[in-house]
Structure formats: structure tokens, C-alpha cells
BARO-862093 format. One record per residue (C-alpha): residue in one letter; chain; x, y, z. Coordinates in steps of 0.1 Angstrom, whole numbers, padded with zeros to 4 digits. Example, Ala and Ser with C-alpha at 12.3 -4.5 7.8 and 13.67 -1.06 7.14 Angstrom:
BEGIN
+---+---+-------+-------+-------+
! r ! c !     x !     y !     z !
+---+---+-------+-------+-------+
! A ! A !  0123 ! -0045 !  0078 !
! S ! A !  0137 ! -0011 !  0071 !
+---+---+-------+-------+-------+
***
This chain:
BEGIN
+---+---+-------+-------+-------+
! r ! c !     x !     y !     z !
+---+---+-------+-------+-------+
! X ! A !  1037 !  0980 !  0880 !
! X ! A !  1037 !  0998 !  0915 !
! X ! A !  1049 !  1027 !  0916 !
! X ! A !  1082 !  1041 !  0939 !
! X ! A !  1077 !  1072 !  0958 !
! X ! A !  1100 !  1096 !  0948 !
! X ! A !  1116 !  1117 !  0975 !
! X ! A !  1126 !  1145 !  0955 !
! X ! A !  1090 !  1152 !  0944 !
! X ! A !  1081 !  1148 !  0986 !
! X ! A !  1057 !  1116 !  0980 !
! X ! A !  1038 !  1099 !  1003 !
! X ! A !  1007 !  1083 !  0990 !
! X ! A !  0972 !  1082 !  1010 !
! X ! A !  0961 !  1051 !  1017 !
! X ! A !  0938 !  1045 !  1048 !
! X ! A !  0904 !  1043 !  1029 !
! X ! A !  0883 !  1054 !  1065 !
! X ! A !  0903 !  1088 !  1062 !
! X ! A !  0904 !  1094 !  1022 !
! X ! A !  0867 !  1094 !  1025 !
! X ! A !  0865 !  1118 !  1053 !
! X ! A !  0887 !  1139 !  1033 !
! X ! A !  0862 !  1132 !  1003 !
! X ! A !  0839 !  1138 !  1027 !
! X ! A !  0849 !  1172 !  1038 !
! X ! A !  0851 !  1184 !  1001 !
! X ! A !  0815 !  1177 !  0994 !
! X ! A !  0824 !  1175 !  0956 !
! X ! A !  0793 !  1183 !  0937 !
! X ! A !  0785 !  1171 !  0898 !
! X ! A !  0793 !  1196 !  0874 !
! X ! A !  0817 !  1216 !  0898 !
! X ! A !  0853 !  1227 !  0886 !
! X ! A !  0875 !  1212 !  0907 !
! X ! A !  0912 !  1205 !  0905 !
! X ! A !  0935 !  1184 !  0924 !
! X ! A !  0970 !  1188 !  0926 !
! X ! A !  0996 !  1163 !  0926 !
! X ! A !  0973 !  1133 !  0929 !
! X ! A !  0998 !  1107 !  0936 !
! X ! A !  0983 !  1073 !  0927 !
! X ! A !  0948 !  1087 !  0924 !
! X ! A !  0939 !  1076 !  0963 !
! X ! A !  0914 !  1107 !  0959 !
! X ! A !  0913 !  1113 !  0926 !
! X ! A !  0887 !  1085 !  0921 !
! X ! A !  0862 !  1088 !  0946 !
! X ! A !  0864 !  1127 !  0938 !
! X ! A !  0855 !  1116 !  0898 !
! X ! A !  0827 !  1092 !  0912 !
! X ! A !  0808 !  1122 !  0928 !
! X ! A !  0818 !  1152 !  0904 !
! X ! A !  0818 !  1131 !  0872 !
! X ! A !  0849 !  1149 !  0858 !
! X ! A !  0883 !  1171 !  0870 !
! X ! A !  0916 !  1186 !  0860 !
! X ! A !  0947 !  1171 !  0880 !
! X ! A !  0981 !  1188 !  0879 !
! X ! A !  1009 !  1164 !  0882 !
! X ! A !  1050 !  1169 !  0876 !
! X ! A !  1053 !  1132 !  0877 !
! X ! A !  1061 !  1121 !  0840 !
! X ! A !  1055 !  1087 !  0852 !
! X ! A !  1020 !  1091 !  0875 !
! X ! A !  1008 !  1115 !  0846 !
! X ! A !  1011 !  1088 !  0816 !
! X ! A !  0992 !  1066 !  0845 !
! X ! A !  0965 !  1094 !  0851 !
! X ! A !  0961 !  1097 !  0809 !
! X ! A !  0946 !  1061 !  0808 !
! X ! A !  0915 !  1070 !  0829 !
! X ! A !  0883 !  1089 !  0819 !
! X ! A !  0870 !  1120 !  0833 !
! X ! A !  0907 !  1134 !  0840 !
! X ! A !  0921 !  1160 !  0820 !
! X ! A !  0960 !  1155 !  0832 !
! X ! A !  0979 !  1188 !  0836 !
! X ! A !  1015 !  1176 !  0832 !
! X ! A !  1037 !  1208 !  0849 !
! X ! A !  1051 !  1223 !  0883 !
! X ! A !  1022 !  1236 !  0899 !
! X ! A !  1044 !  1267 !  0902 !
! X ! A !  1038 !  1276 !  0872 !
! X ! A !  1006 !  1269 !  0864 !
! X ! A !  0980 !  1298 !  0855 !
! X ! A !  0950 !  1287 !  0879 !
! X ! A !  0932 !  1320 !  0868 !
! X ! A !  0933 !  1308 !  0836 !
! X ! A !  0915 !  1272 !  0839 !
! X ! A !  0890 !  1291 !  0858 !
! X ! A !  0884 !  1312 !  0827 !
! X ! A !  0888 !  1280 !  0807 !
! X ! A !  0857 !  1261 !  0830 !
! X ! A !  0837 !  1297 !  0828 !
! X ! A !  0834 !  1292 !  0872 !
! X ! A !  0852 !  1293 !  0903 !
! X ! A !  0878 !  1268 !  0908 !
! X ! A !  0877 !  1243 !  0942 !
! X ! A !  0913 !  1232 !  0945 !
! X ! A !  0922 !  1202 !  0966 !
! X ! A !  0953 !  1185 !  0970 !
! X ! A !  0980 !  1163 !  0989 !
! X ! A !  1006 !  1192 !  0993 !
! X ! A !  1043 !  1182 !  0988 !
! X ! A !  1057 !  1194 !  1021 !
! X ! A !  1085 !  1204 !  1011 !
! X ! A !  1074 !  1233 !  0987 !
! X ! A !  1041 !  1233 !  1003 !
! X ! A !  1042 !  1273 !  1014 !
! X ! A !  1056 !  1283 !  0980 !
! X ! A !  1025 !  1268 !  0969 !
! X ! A !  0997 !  1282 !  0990 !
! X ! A !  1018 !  1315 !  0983 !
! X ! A !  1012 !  1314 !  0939 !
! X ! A !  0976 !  1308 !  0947 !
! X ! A !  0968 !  1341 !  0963 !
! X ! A !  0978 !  1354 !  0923 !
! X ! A !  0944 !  1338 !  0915 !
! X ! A !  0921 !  1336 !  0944 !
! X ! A !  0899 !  1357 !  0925 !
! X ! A !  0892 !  1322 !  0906 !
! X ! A !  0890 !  1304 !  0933 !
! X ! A !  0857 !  1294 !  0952 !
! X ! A !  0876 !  1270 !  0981 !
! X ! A !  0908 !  1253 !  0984 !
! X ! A !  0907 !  1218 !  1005 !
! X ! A !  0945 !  1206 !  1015 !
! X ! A !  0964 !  1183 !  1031 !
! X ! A !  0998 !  1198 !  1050 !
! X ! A !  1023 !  1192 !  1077 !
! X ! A !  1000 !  1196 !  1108 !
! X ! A !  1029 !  1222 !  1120 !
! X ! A !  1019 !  1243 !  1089 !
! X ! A !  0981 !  1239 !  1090 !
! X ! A !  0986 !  1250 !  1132 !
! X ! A !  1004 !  1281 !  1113 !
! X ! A !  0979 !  1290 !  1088 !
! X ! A !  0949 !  1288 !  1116 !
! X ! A !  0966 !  1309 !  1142 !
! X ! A !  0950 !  1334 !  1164 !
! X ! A !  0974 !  1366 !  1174 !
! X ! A !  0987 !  1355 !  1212 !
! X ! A !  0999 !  1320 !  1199 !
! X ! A !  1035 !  1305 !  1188 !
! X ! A !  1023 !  1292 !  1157 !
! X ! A !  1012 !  1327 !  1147 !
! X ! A !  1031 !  1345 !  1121 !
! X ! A !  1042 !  1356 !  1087 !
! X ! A !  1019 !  1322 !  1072 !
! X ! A !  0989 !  1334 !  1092 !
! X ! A !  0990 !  1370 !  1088 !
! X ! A !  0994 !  1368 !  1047 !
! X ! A !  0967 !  1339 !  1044 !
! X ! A !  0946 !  1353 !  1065 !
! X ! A !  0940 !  1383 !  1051 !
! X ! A !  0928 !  1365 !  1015 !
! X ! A !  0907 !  1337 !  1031 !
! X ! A !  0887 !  1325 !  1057 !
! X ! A !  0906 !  1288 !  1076 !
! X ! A !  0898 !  1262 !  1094 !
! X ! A !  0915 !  1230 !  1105 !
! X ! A !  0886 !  1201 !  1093 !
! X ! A !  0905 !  1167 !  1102 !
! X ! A !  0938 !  1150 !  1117 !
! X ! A !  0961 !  1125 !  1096 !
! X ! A !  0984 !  1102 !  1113 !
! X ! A !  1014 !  1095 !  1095 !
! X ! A !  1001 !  1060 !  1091 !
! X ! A !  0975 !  1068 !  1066 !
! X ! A !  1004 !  1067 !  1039 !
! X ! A !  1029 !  1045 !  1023 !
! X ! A !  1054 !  1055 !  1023 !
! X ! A !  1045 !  1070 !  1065 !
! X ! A !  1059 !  1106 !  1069 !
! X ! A !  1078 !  1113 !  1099 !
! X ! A !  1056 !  1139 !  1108 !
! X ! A !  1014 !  1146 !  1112 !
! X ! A !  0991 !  1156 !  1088 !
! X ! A !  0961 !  1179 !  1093 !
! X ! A !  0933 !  1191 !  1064 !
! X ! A !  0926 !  1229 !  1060 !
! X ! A !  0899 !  1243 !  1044 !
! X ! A !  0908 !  1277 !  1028 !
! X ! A !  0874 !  1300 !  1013 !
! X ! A !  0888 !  1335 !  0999 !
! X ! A !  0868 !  1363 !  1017 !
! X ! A !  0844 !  1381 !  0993 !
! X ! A !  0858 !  1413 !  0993 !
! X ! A !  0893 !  1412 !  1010 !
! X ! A !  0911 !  1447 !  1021 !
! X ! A !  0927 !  1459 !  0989 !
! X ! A !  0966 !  1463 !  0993 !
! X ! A !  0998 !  1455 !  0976 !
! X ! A !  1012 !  1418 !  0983 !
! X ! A !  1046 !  1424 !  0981 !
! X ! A !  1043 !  1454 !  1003 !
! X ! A !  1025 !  1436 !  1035 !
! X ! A !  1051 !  1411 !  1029 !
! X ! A !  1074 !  1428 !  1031 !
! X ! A !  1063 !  1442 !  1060 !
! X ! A !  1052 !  1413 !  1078 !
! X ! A !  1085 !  1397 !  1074 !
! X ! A !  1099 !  1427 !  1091 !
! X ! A !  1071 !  1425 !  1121 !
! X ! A !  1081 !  1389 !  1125 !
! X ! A !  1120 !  1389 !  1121 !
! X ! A !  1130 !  1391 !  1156 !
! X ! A !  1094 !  1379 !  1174 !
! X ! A !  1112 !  1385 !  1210 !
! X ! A !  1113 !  1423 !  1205 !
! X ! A !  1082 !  1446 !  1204 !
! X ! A !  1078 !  1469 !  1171 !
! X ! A !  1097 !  1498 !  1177 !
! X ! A !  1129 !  1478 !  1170 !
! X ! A !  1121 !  1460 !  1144 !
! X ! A !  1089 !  1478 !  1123 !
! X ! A !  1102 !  1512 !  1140 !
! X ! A !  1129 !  1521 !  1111 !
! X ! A !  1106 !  1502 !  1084 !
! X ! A !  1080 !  1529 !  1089 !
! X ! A !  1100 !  1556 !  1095 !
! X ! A !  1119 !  1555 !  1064 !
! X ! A !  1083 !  1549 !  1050 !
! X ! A !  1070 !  1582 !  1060 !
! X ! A !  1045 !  1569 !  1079 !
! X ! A !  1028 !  1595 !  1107 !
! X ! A !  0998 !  1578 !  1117 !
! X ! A !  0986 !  1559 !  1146 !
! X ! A !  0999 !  1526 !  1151 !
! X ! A !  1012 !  1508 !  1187 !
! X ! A !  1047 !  1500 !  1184 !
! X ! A !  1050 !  1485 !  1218 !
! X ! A !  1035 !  1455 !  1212 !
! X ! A !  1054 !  1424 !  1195 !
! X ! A !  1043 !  1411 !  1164 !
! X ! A !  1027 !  1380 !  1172 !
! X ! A !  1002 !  1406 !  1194 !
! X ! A !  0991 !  1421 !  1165 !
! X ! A !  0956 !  1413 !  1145 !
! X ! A !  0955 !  1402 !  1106 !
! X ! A !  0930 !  1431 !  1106 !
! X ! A !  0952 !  1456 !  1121 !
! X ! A !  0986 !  1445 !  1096 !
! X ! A !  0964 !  1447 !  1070 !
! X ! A !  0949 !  1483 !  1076 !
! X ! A !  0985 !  1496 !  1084 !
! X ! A !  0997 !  1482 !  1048 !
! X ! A !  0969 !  1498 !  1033 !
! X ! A !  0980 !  1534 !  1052 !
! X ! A !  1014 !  1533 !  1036 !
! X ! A !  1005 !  1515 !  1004 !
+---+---+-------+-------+-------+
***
């Protein structure tokens, strides 16, 4: 029985073969590996990925896809909103790193990338499929529009790259917008500070992105205590990852 995307769950299935095996491809799935794919739809990657790894753990919220996914070997079907699923945990459970690939729902797709950084220690490379808007986010140098609060917190945790363009005709149903691939390795010993505080404070940097720092960041560090060195007259989207994150670590 075919199945009906699902628009409250944000489907759109793969389906151009030459660019699920470039994604395939880009992965480089190895036998024996842990690797975990969330929401994998109809299974449009899910199978070549079991043909080169032998086995893998999918996360899927669909009732319906899941019972689907149950029927084949080599899957161990993880029925639950990614959300709120313990990725540290199945790390521990496979005794390695994790690599975590997935079609993202787009419209939760930053809550997602966000509940990962809780267990990037577990993590040895994530391989995704996003909005192109939001992969030109995650990748941006300071100096550009797409830079922001998305670059600066990702950034920090892992090392990106852009690896591959997806037109919207690759999937059925087509999205109205472009796809792009990102691939996402956590930096072996990232600068040690507080999420929620360079949050926080990011989200301040970047709340009004026409004004330079002393009227936004200004007050934030004032009422902070903060006395050190740190250039106020520059707007946000000036400002390195590097920089951000050594100025959380100064107050944190």
C-alpha cells in the first residue's frame, strides 16, 4: 500500500536514485559502524546504507512507516520523537561513536540539530539533509547574511561543510524550497563553556543585527560584571565563533 506523506510530520520522501547514492556516497558507511538514521521515510537510504554497513538503528515517529521498517532485517526501529531520544545512550548501548544521518523534517529541523549538541560526546559525524537556507546558515563565515545565532552555536561544537545540492525534484512529494547536505564532525576538544549561557548570549549579539554591540551586548555584560577586553563596536555578524566563544568562557 503506498504510503501518503504526512504534512504534519514535514514529509517529503527521496527519490532520485543518482542523488541518494551520492548522499550514500558522501557517508562512506563502513561494515560494523554504529550508525543511525533518523526519520527514514520510506527507507530511500535506509537500504543502500544496510547494504554497505550490514546493520543500523532508525528513529521514526511514524506509527505507520515504523510497523513497515519492523518487517526488514538489519533494522532495529526506534519508534519515538527524536526529541526525546537519549543518543548518548545508544552510543553506550553500541560500545562506539554514533554517525547520525538523516532527512531532517524542516520544520523542527533546528530544534533537532540543537538536542544533539547534549550528546556530541557520542557522536563521531552527523551527515544531514536540510533546507539549503539552513545548511547556508550552519556553514557561515562572520562578514555574511546567513551568519548568525545557527552558525555561532554549531560551530563552536563541530567542524561543517556543505557536501552536495538537492533540487526539490529529488522528492515526492517536491518541497517548495532546495535542499543541501551538511556534514557535521564534533571538534576533538571543543572550548569548554555553559550552553545555555553562550546562548543566551548569542541571542542577545544577534537580536538587533543592524546595531553594533554596545547597544545590544553592552547592558548584557554590564549587568554581568564583565571588565575585560572585548570590542563592542563591531555588530554581531562581525564577530568570530572563536572570539563568542572565549568571551562566554570569560564570564561563565
Amino acid at each position: 500500500m503506498k504510503h501518503i506523506a504526512r504534512k504534519r510530520f514535514g514529509q517529503h520522501f527521496l527519490s532520485d536514485g543518482y542523488v541518494i547514492e551520492a548522499i550514500v556516497d558522501a557517508i562512506d558507511p563502513q561494515p560494523g559502524q554504529a550508525l543511525v538514521e533518523i526519520g527514514p521515510g520510506l527507507g530511500a537510504i535506509t537500504q543502500p546504507l544496510k547494504a554497505r554497513c550490514g546493520e543500523l538503528t532508525v528513529v521514526e515517529l511514524d506509527r505507520d512507516l515504523a510497523a513497515r521498517l519492523r518487517k526488514q532485517d538489519g533494522l532495529t526501529v526506534v519508534e519515538a520523537d527524536v526529541l526525546k531520544v537519549d543518543f548518548g545512550a545508544l552510543g553506550a548501548q553500541r560500545g562506539q561513536p554514533l554517525r547520525v544521518v538523516g532527512n531532517l523534517p524542516y520544520n523542527i529541523s533546528t530544534p533537532i540539530l540543537f538536542h544533539l549538541l547534549d550528546s556530541v560526546h557520542a557522536v563521531q559525524d552527523q551527515h544531514f539533509m536540510l533546507q539549503k537556507e539552513v545548511v547556508e546558515r550552519m556553514v557561515a563565515a562572520p562578514g555574511s547574511k546567513a551568519y548568525g545565532r545557527l552558525s555561532v552555536m554549531l560551530q563552536w561544537r563541530y567542524h561543517m561543510e556543505s557536501v552536495l545540492d538537492v533540487p526539490p525534484e529529488s522528492f515526492d512529494p517536491p518541497p517548495r524550497v532546495d535542499s543541501a547536505v551538511v556534514r557535521m564532525l564534533p571538534w576533538p576538544t571543543p572550548a569548554d563553556v555553559r550552553f545555555e549561557l553562550l546562548e543566551n548570549m548569542v541571542a542577545v549579539a544577534f537580536s538587533q543585527r543592524r546595531k553594533v554591540l554596545r547597544n545590544t551586548l553592552g547592558k548584557w555584560l554590564e549587568e554581568r560584571g564583565f571588565a575585560g577586553e572585548f570590542d563592542l563596536q563591531r555588530r554581531a555578524e562581525e564577530v568570530p565563533v572563536a572570539e563568542f566563544v572565549a568571551l562566554a568562557a570569560a564570564i561563565g
